[in-house]
NULOLUM-139570 format. One line per 8 residues: number of its first residue (from 1); their letters; for each residue x, y, z of N, C-alpha, C, O, CB. Coordinates in Angstrom, 2 decimals. Glycine has a CB too. Layout:
NUM) a) X Y Z X Y Z X Y Z X Y Z X Y Z  ... .
//
This chain:
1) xxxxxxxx) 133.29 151.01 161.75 132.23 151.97 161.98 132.17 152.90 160.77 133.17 153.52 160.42 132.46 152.78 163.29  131.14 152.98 160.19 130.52 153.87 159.03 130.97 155.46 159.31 130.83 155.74 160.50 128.71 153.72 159.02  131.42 156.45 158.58 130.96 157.47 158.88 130.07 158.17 159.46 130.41 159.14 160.14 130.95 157.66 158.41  128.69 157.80 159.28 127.29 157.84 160.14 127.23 157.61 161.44 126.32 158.12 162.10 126.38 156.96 159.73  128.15 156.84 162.00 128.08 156.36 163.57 127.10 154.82 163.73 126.80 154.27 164.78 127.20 157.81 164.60  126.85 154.51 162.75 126.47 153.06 162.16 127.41 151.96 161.79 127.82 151.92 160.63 125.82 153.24 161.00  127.76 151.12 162.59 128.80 149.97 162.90 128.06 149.05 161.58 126.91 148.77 161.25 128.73 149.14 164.85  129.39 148.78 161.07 129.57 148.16 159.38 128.75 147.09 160.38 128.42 147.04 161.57 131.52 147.69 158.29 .
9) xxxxxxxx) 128.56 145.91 158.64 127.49 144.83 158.62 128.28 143.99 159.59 127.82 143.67 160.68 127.09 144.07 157.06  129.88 143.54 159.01 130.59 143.17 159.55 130.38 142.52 161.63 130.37 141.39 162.11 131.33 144.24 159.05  130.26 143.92 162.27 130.32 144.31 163.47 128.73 143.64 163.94 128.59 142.80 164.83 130.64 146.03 163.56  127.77 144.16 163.24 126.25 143.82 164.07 125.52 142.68 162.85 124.96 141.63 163.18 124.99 145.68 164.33  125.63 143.04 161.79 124.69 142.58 161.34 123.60 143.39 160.18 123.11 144.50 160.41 124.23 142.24 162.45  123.45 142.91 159.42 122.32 144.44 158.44 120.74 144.32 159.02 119.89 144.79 158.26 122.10 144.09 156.07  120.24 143.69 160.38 119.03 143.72 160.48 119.46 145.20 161.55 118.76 146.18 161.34 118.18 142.16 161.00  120.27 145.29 162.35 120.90 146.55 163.04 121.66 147.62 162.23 122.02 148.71 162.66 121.88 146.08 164.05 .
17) xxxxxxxx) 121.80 147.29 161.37 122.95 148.19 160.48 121.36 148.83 160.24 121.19 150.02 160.49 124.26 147.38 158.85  120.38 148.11 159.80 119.06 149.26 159.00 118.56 150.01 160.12 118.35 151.22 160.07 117.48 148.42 158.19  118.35 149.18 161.31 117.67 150.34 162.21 118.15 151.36 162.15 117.79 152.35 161.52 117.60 150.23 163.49  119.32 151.14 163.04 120.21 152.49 163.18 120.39 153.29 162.75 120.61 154.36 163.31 121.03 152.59 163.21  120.33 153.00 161.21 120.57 153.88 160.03 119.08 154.73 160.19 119.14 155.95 160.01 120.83 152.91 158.39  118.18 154.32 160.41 116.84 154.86 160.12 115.98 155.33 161.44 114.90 155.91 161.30 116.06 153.73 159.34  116.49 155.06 162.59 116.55 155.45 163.88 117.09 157.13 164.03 118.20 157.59 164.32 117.53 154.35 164.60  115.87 157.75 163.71 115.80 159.04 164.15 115.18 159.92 165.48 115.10 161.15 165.41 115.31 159.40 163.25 .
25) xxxxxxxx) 114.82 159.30 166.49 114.33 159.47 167.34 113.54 158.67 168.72 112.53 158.16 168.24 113.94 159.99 166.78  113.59 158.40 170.02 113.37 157.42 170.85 111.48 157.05 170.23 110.99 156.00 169.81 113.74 158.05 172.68  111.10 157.92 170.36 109.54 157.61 169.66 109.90 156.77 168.48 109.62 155.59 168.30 108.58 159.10 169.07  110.39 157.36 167.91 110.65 156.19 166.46 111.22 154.77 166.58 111.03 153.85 165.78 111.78 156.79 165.39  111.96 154.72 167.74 112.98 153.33 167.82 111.82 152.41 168.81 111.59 151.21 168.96 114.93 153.67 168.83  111.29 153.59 169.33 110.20 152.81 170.56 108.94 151.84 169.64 108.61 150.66 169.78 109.16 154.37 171.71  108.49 152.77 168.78 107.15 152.41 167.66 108.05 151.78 166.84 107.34 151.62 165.85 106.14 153.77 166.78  109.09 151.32 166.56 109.54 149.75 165.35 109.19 148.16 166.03 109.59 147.77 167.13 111.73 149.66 165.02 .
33) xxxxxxxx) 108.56 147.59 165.32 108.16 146.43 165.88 109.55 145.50 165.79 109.83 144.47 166.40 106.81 145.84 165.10  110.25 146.21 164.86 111.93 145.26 164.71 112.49 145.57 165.43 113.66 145.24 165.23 112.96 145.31 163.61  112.32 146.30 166.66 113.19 146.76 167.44 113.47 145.71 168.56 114.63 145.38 168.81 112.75 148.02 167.89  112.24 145.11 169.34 111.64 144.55 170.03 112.05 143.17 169.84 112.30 142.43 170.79 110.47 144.88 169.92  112.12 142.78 168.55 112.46 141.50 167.99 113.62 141.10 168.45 113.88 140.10 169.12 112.49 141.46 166.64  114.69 142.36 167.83 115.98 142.21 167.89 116.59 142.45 169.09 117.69 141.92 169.22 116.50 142.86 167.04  116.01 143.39 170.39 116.28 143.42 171.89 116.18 141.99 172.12 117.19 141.39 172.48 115.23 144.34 172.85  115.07 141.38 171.95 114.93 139.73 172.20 116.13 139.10 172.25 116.76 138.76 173.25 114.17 138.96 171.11 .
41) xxxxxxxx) 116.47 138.93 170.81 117.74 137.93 170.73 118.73 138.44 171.06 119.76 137.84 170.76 118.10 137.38 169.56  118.85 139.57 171.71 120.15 140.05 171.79 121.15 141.55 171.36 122.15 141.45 170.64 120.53 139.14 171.20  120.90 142.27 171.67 121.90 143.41 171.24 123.33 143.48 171.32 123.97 143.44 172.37 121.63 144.41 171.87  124.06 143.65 169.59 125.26 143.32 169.88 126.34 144.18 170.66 126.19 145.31 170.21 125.66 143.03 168.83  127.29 144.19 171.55 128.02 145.35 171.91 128.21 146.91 171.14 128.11 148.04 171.61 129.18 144.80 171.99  128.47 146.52 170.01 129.09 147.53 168.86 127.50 148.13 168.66 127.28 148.95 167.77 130.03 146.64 167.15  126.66 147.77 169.34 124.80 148.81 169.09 124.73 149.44 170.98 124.50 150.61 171.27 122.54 146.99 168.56  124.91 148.62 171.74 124.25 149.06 173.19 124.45 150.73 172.89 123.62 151.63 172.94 125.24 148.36 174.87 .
49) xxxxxxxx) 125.71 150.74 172.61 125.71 152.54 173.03 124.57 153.89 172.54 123.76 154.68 173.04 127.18 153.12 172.34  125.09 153.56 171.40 123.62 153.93 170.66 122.28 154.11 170.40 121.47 154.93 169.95 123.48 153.68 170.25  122.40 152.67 171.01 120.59 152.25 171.05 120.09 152.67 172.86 118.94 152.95 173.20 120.29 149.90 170.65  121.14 152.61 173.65 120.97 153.46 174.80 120.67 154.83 174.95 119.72 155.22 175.63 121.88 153.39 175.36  121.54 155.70 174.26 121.08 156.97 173.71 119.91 157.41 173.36 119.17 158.31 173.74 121.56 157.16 172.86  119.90 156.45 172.38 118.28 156.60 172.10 116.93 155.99 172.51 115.88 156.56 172.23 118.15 156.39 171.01  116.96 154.98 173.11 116.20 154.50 173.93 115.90 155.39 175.65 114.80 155.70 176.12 116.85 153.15 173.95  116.97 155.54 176.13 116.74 156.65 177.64 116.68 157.58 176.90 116.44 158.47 177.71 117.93 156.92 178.98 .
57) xxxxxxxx) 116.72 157.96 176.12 116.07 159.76 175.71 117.64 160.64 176.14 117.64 161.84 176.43 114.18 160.52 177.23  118.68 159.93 176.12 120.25 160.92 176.45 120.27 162.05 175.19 120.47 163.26 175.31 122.08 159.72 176.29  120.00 161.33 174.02 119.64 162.25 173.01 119.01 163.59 172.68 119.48 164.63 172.23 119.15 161.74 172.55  117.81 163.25 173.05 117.13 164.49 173.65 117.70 165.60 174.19 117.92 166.71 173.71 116.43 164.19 174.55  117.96 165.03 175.47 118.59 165.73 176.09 119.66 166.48 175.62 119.67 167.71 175.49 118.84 165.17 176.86  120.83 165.47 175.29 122.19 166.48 174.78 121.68 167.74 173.51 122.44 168.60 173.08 123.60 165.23 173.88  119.82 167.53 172.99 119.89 168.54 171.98 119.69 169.57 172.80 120.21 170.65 172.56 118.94 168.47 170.81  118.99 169.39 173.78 117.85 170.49 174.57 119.12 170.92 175.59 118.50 171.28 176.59 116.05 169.61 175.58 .
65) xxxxxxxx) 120.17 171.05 175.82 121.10 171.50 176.43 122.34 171.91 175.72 122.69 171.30 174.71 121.30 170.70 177.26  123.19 173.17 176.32 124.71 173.35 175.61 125.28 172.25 175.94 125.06 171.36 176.76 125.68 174.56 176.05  126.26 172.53 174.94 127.16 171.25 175.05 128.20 171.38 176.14 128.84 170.33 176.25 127.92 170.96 173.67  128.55 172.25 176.93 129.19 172.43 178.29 128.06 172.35 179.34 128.04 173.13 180.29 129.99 173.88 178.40  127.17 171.47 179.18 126.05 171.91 180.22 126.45 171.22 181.64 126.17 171.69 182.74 124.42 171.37 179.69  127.35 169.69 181.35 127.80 169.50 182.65 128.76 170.47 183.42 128.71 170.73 184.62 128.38 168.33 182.62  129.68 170.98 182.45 131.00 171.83 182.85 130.25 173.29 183.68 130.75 173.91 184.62 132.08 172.33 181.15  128.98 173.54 183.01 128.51 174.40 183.69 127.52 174.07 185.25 127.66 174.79 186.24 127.87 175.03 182.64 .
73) xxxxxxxx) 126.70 173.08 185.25 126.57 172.42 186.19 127.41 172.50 187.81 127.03 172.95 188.89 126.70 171.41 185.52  128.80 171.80 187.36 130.04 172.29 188.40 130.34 173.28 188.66 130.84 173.60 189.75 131.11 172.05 188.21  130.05 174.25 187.43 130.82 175.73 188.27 129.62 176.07 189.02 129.71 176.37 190.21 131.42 177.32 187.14  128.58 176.04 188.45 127.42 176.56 189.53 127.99 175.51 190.48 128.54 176.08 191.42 125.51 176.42 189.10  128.08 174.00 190.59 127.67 173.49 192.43 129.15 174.59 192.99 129.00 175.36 193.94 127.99 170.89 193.00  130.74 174.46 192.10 131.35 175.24 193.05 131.40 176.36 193.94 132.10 176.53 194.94 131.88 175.35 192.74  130.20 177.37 193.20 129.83 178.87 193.26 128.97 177.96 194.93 129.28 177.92 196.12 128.60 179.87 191.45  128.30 177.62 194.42 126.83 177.30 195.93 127.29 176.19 196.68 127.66 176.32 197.85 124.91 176.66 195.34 .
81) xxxxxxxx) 127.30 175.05 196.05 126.98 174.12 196.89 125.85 173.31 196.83 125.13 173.28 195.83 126.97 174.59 197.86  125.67 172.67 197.82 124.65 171.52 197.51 124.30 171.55 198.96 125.01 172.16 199.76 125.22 169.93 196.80  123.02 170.81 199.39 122.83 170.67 200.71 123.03 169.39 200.61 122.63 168.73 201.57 121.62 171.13 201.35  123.59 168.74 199.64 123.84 167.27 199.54 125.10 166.72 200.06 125.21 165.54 200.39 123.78 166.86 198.20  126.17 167.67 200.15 127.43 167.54 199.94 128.04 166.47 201.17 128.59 165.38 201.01 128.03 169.03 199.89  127.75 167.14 202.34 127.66 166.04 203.21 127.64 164.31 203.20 128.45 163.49 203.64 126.76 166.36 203.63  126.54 164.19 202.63 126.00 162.80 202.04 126.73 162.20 201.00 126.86 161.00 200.74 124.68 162.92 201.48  127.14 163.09 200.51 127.67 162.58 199.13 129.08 162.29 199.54 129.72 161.31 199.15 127.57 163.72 197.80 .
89) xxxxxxxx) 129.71 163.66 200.74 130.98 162.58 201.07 131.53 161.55 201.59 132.59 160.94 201.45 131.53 162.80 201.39  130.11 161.42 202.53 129.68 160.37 203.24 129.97 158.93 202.26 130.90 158.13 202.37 128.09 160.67 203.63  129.23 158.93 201.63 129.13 157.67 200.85 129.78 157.22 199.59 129.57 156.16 199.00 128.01 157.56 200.58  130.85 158.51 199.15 131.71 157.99 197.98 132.69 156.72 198.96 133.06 155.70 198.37 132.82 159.53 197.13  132.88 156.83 199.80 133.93 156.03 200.50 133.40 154.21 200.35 134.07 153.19 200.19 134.01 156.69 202.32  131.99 154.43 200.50 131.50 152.87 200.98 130.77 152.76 199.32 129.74 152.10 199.21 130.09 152.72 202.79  131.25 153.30 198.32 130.65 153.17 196.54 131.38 151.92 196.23 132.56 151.74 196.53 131.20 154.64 195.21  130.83 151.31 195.78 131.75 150.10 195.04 133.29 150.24 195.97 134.12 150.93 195.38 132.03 150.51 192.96 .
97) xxxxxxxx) 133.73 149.69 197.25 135.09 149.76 197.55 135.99 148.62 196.93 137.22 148.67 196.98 135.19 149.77 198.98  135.14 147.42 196.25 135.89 146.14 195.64 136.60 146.57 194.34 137.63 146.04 193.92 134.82 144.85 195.29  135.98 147.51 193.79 136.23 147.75 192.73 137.53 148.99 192.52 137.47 150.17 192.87 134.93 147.98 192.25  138.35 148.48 192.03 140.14 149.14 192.20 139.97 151.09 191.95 140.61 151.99 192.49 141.54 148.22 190.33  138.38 151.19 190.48 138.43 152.53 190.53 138.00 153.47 191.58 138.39 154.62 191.74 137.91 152.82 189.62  136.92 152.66 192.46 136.67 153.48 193.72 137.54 153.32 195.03 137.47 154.13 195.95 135.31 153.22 194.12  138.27 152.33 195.06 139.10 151.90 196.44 139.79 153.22 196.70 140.59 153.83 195.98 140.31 150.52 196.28  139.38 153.47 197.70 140.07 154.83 198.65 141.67 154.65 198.51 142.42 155.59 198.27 139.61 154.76 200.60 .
105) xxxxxxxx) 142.09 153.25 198.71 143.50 153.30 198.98 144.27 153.41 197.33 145.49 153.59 197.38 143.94 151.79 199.94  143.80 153.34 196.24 144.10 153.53 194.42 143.90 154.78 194.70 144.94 154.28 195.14 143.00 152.80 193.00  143.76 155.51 194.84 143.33 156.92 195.14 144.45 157.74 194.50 145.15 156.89 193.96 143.15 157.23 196.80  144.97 158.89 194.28 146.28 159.72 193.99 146.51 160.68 195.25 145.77 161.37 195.95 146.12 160.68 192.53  147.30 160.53 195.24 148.06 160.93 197.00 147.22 162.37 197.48 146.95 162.70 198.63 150.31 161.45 196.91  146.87 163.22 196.00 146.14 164.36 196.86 144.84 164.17 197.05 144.38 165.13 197.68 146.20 165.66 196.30  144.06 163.37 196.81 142.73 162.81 197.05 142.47 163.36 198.63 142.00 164.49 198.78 142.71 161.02 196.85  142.76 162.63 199.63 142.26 162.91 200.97 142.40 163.86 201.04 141.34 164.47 201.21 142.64 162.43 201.98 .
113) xxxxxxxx) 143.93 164.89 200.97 143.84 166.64 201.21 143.24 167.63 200.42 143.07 168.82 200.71 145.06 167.22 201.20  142.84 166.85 199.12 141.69 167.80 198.71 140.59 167.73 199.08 140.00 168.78 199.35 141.44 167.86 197.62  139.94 166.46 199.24 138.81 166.27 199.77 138.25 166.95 201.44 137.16 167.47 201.71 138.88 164.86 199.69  139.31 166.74 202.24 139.34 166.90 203.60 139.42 168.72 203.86 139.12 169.38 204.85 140.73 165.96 204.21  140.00 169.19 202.37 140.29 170.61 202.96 138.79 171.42 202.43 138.58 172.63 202.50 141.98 171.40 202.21  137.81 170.35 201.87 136.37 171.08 201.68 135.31 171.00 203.03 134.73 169.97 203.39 135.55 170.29 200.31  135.20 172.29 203.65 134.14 172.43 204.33 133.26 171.96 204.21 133.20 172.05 202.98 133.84 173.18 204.41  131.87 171.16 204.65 130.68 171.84 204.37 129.91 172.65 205.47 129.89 172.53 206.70 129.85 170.90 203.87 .
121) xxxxxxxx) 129.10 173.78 204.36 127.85 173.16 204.05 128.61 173.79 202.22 128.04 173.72 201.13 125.96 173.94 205.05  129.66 174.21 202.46 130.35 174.80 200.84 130.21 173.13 199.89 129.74 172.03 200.18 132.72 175.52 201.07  130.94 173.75 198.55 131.33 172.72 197.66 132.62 171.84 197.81 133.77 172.03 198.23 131.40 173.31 196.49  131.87 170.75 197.24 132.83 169.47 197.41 133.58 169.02 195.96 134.13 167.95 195.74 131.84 168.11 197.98  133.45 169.92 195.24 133.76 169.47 193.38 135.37 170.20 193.72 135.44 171.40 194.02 132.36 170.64 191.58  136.44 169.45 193.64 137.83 169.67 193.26 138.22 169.37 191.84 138.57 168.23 191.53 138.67 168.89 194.10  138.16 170.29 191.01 138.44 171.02 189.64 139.66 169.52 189.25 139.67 168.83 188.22 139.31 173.17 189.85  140.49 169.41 190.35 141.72 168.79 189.32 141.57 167.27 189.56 142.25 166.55 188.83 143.50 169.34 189.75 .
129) xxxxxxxx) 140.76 166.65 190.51 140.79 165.59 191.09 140.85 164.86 189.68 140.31 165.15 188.62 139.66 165.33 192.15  142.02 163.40 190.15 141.89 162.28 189.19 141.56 160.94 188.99 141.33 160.30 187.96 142.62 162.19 188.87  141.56 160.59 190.37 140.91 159.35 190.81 139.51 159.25 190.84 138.74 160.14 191.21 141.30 159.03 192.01  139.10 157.67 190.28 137.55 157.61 190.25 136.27 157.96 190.96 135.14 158.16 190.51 137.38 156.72 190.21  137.01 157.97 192.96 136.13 159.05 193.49 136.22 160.14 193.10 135.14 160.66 192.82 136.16 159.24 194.62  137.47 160.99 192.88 136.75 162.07 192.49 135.65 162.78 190.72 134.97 163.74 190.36 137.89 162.78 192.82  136.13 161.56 190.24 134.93 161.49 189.09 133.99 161.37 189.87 133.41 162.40 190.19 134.87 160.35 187.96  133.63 160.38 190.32 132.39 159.94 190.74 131.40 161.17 191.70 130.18 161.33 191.74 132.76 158.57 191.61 .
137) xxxxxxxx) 132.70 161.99 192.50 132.17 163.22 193.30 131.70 163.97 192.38 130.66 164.62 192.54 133.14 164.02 194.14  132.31 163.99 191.40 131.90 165.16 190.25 129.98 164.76 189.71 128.94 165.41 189.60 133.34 164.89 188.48  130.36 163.46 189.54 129.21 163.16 188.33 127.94 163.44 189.80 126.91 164.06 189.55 129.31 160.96 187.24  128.19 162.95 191.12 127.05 163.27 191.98 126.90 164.31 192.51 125.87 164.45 193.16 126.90 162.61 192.85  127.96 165.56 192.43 127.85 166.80 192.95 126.95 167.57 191.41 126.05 168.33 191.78 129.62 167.46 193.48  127.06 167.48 190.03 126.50 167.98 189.03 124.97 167.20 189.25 123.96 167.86 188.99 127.39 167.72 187.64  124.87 166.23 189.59 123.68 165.49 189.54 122.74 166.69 190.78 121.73 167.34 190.50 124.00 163.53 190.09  123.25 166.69 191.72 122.46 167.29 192.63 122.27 168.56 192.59 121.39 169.13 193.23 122.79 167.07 193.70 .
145) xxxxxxx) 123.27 169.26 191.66 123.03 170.85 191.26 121.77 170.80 189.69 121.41 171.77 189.03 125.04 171.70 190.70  121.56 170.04 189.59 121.14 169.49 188.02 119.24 169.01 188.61 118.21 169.56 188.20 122.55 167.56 187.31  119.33 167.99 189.51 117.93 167.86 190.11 117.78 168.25 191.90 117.10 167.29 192.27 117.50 166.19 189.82  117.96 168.86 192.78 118.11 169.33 193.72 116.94 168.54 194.56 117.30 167.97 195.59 118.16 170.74 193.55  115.59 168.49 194.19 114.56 167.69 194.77 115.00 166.15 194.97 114.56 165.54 195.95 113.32 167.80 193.86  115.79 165.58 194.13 115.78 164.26 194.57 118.04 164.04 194.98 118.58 162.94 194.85 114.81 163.05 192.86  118.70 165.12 195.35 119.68 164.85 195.79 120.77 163.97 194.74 121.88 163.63 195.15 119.27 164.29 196.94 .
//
């Protein structure tokens, strides 16, 4: 990887090594007709991230926000709450359960007594949680303090 955040020729290729390099904005990556070409055949791993960024507009975003904007997010849902919270505890349980990072039983032993010792209609964000539900509580408790109309 280049200094630039542009993955050597090596890694993608120089028909991706140029976009990227010259990829200043989702309007801009959207209006390249080489862009389109090269989605076709294929985007190599060492580009998805990037070209995701800039394609969903994450970019944007991270300008038009502080850079603690999730960290702040949480302290507001901890301060309020969510009218979501309910729902949300509802259904971290039945999230992907095949998958070892959400399985209730991979969990870290304080998982259930932190979880269980949150009321609602209060907050459900536990500051220290380490298991993937409680990421996952996090990323949907900020989501719902973040767009409130759609939960």
């Amino acid at each position: 990887m280049s200094e630039n955040g542009v993955p050597d020729d090596s890694e993608v290729g120089p028909e991706w090594r140029a976009l990227l390099a010259r990829a200043e904005s989702i309007e801009h990556v959207r209006a390249d007709p080489a862009v389109h070409a090269l989605v076709a055949r294929g985007v190599p791993a060492a580009v998805r991230p990037r070209l995701w960024m800039l394609l969903s507009g994450a970019n944007e975003d991270r300008r038009r926000h502080p850079a603690d904007y999730y960290q702040q997010l949480l302290a507001r849902h901890r301060a309020v709450g969510s009218v979501f919270d309910d729902e949300i505890r509802r259904d971290l349980a039945r999230t992907l359960p095949g998958l070892p990072l959400f399985d209730p039983r991979a969990q870290p032993e304080d998982y259930d007594a932190e979880l269980s010792s949150v009321h609602a209609p209060g907050p459900i964000v536990q500051p220290t949680g380490r298991g993937g539900l409680h990421q996952l509580h996090r990323v949907l408790a900020a989501y719902a303090t973040r767009n409130p109309q759609v939960g």
